[in-house]
C-alpha positions in Angstrom: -72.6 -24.1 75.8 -73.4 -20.7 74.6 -76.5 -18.6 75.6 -78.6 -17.4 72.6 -81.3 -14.7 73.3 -84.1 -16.2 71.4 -85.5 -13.5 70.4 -81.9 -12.4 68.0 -82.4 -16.1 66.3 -83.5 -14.6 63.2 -80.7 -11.8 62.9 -78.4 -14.6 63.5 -79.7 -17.2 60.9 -79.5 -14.3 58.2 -75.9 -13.2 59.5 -74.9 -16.9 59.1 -76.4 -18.3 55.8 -74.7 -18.1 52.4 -75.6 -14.9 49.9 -76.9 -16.2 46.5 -73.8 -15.2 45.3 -72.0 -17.5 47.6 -74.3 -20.2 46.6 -75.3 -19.6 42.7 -72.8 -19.9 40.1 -75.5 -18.5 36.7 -78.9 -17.8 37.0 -81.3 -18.9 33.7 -84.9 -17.7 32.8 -86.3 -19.2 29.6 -82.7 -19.3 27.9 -81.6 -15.8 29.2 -78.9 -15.5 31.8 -80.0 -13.0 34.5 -78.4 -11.8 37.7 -79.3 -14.4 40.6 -79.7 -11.5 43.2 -82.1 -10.4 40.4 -84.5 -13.4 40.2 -83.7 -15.0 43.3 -85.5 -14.1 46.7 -85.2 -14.5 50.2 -87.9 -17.1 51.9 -88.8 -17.9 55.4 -89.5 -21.8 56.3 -90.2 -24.2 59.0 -86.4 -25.2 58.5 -85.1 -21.7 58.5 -84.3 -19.7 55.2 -83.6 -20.2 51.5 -83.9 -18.6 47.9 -87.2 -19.1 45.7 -88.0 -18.1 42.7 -91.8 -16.8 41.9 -93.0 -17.6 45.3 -96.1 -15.4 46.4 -95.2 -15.7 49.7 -91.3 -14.4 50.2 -90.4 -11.9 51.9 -90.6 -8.2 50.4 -87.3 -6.4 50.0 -86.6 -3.2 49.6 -84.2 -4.3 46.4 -86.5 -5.9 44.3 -86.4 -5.7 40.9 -88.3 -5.3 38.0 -87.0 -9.3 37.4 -87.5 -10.2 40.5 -90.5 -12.6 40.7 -93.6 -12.8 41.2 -93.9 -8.8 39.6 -96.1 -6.7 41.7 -98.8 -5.1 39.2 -100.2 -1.5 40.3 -102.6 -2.6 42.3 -100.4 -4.4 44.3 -101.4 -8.5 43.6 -98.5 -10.3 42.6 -98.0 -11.5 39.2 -95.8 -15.1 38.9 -93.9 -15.8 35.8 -95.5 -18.0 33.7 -94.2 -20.8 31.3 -96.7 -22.3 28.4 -94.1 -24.4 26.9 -91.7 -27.4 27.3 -88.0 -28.2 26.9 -84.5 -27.4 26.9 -83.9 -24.0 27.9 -87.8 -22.7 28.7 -87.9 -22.6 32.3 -85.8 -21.7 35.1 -82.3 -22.9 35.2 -79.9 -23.0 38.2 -76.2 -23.6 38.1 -75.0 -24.2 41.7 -71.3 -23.9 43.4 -69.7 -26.3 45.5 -70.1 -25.6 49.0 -67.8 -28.6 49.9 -65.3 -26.5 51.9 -67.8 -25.4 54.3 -68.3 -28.7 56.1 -66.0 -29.6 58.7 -63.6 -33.1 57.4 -65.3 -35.7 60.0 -69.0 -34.5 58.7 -70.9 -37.8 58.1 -73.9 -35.9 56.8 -74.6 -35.8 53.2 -73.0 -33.1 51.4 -74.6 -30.8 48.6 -78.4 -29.0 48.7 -82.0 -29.3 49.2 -83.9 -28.4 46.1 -87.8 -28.4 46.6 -90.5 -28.1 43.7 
């Protein structure tokens, strides 16, 4: 059994999880292929941490983009993306890698990822 200080958790969940790189094969917005570092941001959760997209409520990093959603106007409210149409290509699409060959071979649990709406 190893001894954790509690209070390095967090340093040691973002040390440990997969980069969007690691994770995201192409990154889609409306039919235009953009960087996923560019669109994609970091968010805190009950369970721990994962990437969102146009979520008022992820963290603030110092490399945002001009992409990266929701935009900050002047005044400092965010501004989500917005989508008025539907189909093929219009919205956000996300083409994932395999992360197969970071579970160990007797692993029981399902394999693959937890997309939320």
């Amino acid at each position: 059994m190893i001894n954790l200080p509690v209070d390095n958790i967090t340093d040691l969940m973002l040390k440990l999880m997969p980069t969007v790189d690691e994770v995201f094969y192409a990154c889609y917005w409306r039919g235009t292929s953009f960087n996923c570092t560019n669109i994609l941001r970091l968010q805190r959760t009950e369970e721990g941490f994962c990437y969102s997209f146009n979520s008022k409520t992820s963290e603030r990093m110092i490399n945002d983009s001009e992409y990266n959603p929701p935009i900050a106007k002047p005044n400092g409210s965010l501004m989500p993306l917005r989508n008025n149409v539907a189909g093929k290509m219009t919205g956000l699409e996300l083409i994932m890698k395999s992360l197969i060959t970071e579970y160990f071979p007797n692993d029981k649990r399902s394999k693959g990822y937890n997309v939320r709406e």
